[in-house]
N, C-alpha and C positions, 0 to 999 in steps of 0.2 A: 541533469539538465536544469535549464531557469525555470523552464514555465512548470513543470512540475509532472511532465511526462514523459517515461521513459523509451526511447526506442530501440529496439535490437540489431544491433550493429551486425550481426549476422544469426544465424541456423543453432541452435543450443540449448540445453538447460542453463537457466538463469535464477539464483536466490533474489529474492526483495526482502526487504526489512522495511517496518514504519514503525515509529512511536509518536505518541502523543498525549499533550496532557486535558485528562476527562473532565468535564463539568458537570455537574448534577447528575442525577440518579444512572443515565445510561446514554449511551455513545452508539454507532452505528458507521462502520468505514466498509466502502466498498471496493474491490479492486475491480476496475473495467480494465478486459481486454478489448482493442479494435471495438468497442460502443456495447461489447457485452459482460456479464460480470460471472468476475470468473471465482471470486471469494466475499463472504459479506461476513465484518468479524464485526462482534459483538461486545459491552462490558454494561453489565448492569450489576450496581450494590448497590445496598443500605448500607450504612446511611450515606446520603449522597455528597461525600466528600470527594474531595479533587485526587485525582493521582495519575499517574503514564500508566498508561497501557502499550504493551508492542508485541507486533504480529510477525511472523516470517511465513514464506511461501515459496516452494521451488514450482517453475513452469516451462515447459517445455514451449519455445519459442522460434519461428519463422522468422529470417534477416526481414526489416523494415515494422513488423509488429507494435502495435504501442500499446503501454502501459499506464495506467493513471488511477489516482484516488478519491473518490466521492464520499463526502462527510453528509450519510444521509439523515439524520437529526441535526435541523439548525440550533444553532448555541450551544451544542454539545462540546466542543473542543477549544479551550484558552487560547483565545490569538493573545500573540504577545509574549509567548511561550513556545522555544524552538519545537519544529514538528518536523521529522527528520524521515525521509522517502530515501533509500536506496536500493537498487540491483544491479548483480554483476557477473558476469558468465562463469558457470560452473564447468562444464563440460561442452564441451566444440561441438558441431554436428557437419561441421562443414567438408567438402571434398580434400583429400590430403594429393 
């Protein structure tokens, strides 16, 4: 999607992928489902040099469910620098 949240088009296991490039010592990305959080990944090194960190998550998901990501350390993450959100259904769950 544009705005940066994913909805489930129907009933299913779904993978997500994010990457993104870290700034200073530590980073902090949230997955919220429906306003609650359903993974919270972490990267903290020394010394605090820049690099992509990226997460995958498989979730079991209800048609209309949304998906989204909260950068909960401000200035942790290089705007300016593609940051890349995807999921996509692994497995149906729907009536045949």
């Amino acid at each position: 999607t544009k705005n940066g949240m994913f909805t489930a088009p129907r009933d299913g296991l779904y993978a997500f992928h994010f990457s993104f490039n870290r700034m200073g010592r530590k980073a902090e990305i949230r997955m919220i489902r429906n306003h609650s959080h359903v993974f919270i990944d972490r990267v903290m090194r020394q010394p605090p040099d820049n690099e992509t960190a990226t997460f995958s998550h498989n979730l079991r998901l209800n048609k209309n469910e949304t998906i989204f990501l909260f950068n909960h350390i401000p200035n942790s993450i290089r705007l300016g620098v593609p940051f890349s959100f995807y999921g996509y259904l692994i497995e149906d769950f729907g009536v045949v």
